[in-house]
N, C-alpha and C positions, 0 to 999 in steps of 0.2 A: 504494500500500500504506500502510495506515496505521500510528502509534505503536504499535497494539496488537499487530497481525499481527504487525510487526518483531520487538520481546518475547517473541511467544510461539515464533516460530521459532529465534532464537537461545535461549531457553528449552530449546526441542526438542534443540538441537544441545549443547547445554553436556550435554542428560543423557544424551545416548548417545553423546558423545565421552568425557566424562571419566570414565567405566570401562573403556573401551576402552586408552585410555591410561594407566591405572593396572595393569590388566591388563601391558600388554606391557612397562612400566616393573618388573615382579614378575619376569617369566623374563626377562628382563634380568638381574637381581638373578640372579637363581637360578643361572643360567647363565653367570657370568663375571663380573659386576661387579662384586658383591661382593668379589672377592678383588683390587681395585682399592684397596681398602680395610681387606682384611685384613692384619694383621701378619703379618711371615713373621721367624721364627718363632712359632708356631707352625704358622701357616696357611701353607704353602708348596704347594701345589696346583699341579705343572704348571709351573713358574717353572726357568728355567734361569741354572742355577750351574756351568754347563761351563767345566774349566778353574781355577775357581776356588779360594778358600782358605776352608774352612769348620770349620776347626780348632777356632776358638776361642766358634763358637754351642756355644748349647745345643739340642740336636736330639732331646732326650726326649718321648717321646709327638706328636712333629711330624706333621703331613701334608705326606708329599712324593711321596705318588701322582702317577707321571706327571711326574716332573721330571727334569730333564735336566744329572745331575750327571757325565757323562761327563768323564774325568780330573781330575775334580774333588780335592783335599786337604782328607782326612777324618782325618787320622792322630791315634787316642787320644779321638778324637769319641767326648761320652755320645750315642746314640742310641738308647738304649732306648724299646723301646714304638712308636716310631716309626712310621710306614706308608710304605714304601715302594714299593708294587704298583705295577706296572709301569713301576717306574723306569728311566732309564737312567744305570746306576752303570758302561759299561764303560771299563775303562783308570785307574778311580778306585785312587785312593791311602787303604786302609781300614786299616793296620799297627795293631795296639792298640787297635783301637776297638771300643765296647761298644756290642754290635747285640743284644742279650738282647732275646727278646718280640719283637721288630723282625719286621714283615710282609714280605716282599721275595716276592710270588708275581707271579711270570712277569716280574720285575725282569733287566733286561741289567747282568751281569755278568762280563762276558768281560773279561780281562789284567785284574782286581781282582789287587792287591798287598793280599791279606787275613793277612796273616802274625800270627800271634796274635791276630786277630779274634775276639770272645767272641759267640757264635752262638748260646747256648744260649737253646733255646724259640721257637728263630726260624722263621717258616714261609717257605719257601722252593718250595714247589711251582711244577715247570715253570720257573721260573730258567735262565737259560741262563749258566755260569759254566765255560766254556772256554777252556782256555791261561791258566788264572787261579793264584795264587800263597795256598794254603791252607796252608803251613806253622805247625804248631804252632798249628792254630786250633781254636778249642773248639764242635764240632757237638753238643751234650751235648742228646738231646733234640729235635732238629732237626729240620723236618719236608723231607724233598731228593728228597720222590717226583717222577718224573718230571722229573728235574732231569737236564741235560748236562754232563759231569764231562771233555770231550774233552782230552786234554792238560794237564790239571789236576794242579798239583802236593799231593800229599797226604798228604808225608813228614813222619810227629810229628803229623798232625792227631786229635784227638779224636772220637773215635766211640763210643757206647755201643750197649747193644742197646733204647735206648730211641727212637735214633734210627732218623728212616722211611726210607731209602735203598736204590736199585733195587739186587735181587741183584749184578747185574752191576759195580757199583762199590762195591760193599759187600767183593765177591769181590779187585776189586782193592785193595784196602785192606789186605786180610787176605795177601795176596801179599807189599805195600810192609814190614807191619809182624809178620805171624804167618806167614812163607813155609811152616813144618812143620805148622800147621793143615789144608793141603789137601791131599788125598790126590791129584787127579788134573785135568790140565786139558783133556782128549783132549777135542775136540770144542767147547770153550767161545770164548766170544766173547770178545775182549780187543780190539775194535776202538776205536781214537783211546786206548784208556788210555796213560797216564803210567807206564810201568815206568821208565825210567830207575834205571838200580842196581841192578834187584832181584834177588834171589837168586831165580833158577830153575835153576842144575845139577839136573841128571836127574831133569828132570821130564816127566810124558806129556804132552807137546803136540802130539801126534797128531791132526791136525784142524782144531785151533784157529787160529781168524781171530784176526790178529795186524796186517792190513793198517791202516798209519797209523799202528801202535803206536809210543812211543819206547820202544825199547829200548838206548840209549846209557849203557853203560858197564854192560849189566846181563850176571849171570853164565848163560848158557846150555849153558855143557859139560855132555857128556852127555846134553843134553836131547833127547827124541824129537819131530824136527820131520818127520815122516812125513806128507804131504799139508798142512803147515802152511802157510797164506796171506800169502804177507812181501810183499805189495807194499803203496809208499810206507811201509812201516817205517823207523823209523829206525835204524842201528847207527853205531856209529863203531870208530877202534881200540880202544877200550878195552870193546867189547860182547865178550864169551868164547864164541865160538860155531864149533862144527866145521866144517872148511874146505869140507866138501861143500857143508853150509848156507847158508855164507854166499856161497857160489858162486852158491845157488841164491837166494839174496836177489837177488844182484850182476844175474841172469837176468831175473828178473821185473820187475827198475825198471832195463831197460837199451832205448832206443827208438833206433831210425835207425842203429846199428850191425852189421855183419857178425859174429857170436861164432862163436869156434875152441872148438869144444865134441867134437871126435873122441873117443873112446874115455872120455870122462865118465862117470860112476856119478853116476844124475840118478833111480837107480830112487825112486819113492815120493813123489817131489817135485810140488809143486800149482805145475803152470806155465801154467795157465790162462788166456789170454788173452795168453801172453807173445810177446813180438815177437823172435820166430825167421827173419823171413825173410833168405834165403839161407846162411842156418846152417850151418856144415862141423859135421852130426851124427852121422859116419859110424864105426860100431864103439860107439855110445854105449850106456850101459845107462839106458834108460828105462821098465822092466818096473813095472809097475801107476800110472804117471805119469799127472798129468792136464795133460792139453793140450787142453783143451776150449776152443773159439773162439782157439787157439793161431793166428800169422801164422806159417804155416808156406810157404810161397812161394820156389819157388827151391829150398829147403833140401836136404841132402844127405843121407840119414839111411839109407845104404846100411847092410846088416849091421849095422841098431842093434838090440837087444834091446826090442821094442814089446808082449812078452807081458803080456796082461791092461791094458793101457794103452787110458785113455780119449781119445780123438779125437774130440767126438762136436762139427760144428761146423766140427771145425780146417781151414783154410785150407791146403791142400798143394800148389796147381796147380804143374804143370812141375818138380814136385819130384822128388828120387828115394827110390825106399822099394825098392831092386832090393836081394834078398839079405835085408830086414828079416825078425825073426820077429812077426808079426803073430796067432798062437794066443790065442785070448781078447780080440783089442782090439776096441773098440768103436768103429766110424768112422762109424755114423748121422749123416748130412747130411752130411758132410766134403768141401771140393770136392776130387776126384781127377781132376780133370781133368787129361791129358797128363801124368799121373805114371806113371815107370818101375817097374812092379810084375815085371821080370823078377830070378826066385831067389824073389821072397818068401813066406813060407810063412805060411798060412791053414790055417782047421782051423775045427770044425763050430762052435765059438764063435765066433767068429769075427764082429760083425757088418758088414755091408756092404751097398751095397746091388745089386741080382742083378746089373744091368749092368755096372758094379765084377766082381763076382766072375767072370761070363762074361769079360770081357779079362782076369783075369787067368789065366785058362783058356787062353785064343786064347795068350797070350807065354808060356805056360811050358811048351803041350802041344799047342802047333801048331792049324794050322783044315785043312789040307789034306784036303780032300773033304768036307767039314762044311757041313750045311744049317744055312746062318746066315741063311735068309729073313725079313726083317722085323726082324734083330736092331739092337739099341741098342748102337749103337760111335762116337755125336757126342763130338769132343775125348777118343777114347780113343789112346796111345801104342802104337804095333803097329809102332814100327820092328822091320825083319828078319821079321819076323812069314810064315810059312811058308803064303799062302791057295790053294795048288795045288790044280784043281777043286773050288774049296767054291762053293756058293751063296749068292752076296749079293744075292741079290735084295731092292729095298726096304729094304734095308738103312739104317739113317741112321750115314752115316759122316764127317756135317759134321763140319768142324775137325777131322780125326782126324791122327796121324802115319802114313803109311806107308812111310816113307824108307824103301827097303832091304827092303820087302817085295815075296814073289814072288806076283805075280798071274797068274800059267803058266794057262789054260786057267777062270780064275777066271769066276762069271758076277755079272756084275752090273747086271743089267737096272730100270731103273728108280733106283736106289741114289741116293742124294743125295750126292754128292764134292764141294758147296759148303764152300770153304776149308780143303779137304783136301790135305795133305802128298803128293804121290804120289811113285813113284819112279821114280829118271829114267829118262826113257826111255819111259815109259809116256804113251798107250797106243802 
């Protein structure tokens, strides 16, 4: 190869390397290295200050998009103007500090100790600032749509009507600082708010999801907590709330225990999913209750008052329901398996489903001589159960109880008595 060749090839490669590489040396730049270079303040892009003490910058009109100021000491910091989207400021120390203009959207937030923080004109959209310390902080203006306010304290905070903030904690605010503003809270959401203290005596809270709320040290007398949702709420001694209520709190956030619930006035109460198994419920008044996906297993709930009570779900197996008044409840899906339905009283409301109603037919009005061909009696309770010449043919009477029932001349041709109770003696 010759002088020339050589030259013109390396010629070749200088001009289509060195844009190449000037090229990737740009989104280099663009992308990161620059701020290798940048001063911080005010370029703080992304840079973590966790933990730190940033008291005594100046953090006006700063970029801290994306920085990671987690516990950070901010305390009486000018930051005005500043950008802070999608920072993480949670657990930071913000007391005094002037956040005016300040961008904070979809910024972590959460245990800020923002106590007199001046917020005004700040947008804050999507924020998450939960179990965070807002006292006396000034939202004047503030943009908080879509913002998580869970546990957030809000006592003395400033709010105007200029400020954008979701009904629902706008609502609590007005509770914390205007309680005779709202005429009625029957049916409203107050989930994870921050009551702590507030004045609710005799207010409609008929309805109202209240689960996870604090409500420690706040005043409830009087109030109508009719279907009200108190699980994982919080009360302590000093919450003022009627003893039924708070019986019925005690109920809903009580798991792995046996409760002595006899002769209880539990009518109206939301016990929904509440862990009742083996529950001494016997004589209890439970009339229009919800016990929907209730652990009702074991339980005793002879001669309780079940009128108009929702079941729908509830887990009852090997329970007793003998003697309950059952007119108008609703037991859609409920398992009744080998539950003592002898006494209880049914009626055209009543829902159930037929098989259910059929035994409880057979224990309260006898089978004897009765074409029960093909019928559904798997894990039904028929102790004593009187089947003198009735026809069970085909019967499916798997898992059923028949302890102590007379099967005198009974036929049961074909019938399935796989893991069935019989009675002794038999055949």
């Amino acid at each position: 190869m010759t002088n020339r060749e050589k030259s013109e090839r390396l010629y070749l490669l200088l001009v289509i390397s060195l844009p190449l590489l000037a090229l990737i040396a740009y989104f280099a730049w663009v992308f990161g290295g620059r701020n290798l270079f940048a001063v911080c303040p005010p370029a703080c892009r992304g840079r973590d200050f966790s933990g730190g003490n940033l008291a005594a910058l100046d953090l006006r009109n700063a970029d801290l998009r994306e920085a990671n100021l987690s516990r950070a000491f901010l305390n009486d910091v000018d930051a005005s103007g500043a950008d802070f989207a999608f920072a993480n400021l949670a657990g930071a120390s913000l007391a005094g500090a002037n956040l005016q203009r300040t961008n904070l959207t979809g910024a972590a937030l959460n245990r800020v100790d923002a106590r007199q923080t001046d917020f005004t004109d700040a947008v804050l959209r999507g924020a998450r600032i939960d179990a965070a310390d807002l006292t006396a902080a000034d939202l004047t203006a503030a943009d908080l749509t879509a913002v998580s306010l869970t546990h957030t304290n809000l006592r003395n905070t400033r709010i105007t009507e200029q400020t954008r903030l979701d009904p629902k904690w706008r609502l609590v605010w007005s509770l914390i600082h205007m309680p005779g503003s709202v005429d009625s809270l029957a049916g409203v959401d107050l989930r994870d708010a921050n009551l702590s203290g507030a004045m609710l005596a005799g207010f409609d809270l008929q309805g109202a999801d209240l689960r996870n709320t604090l409500l420690d040290g706040a005043d409830l007398s009087n109030a109508n907590l009719a279907r009200a949702q108190l699980q994982q709420a919080k009360l302590d001694d000093q919450t003022r709330i009627a003893p039924k209520w708070r019986q019925v709190w005690e109920i809903v956030n009580t798991v792995d225990r046996e409760q002595q619930l006899a002769g209880v006035d539990l009518a109206d109460a939301w016990l929904a999913g509440a862990y009742l198994r083996s529950a001494d419920l016997r004589g209890a008044v439970l009339q229009r209750a919800v016990l929907r996906d209730a652990d009702l297993r074991y339980a005793r709930l002879d001669n309780a008052d079940l009128r108009d009570a929702e079941l729908h779900h509830a887990a009852l197996q090997e329970g007793s329901l003998a003697g309950a008044d059952l007119r108008g409840a609703d037991l859609t899906l409920a398992d009744l398996r080998l539950v003592d339905l002898r006494g209880a009283v049914l009626d055209d409301r009543t829902v159930i489903a037929p098989a259910q109603r059929l035994i409880h037919e057979l224990v309260n009005d006898g089978a004897a001589g009765r074409d029960l061909r093909g019928a559904r009696l798997a894990w039904a309770n028929l102790i004593g159960v009187d089947f003198t010449g009735a026809d069970l043919s085909d019967a499916d009477l798997r898992n059923a109880d028949l302890r102590g029932a007379e099967l005198t001349d009974a036929i049961l041709t074909n019938a399935d008595l796989a893991g069935a109770q019989l009675p002794d003696g038999y055949p």
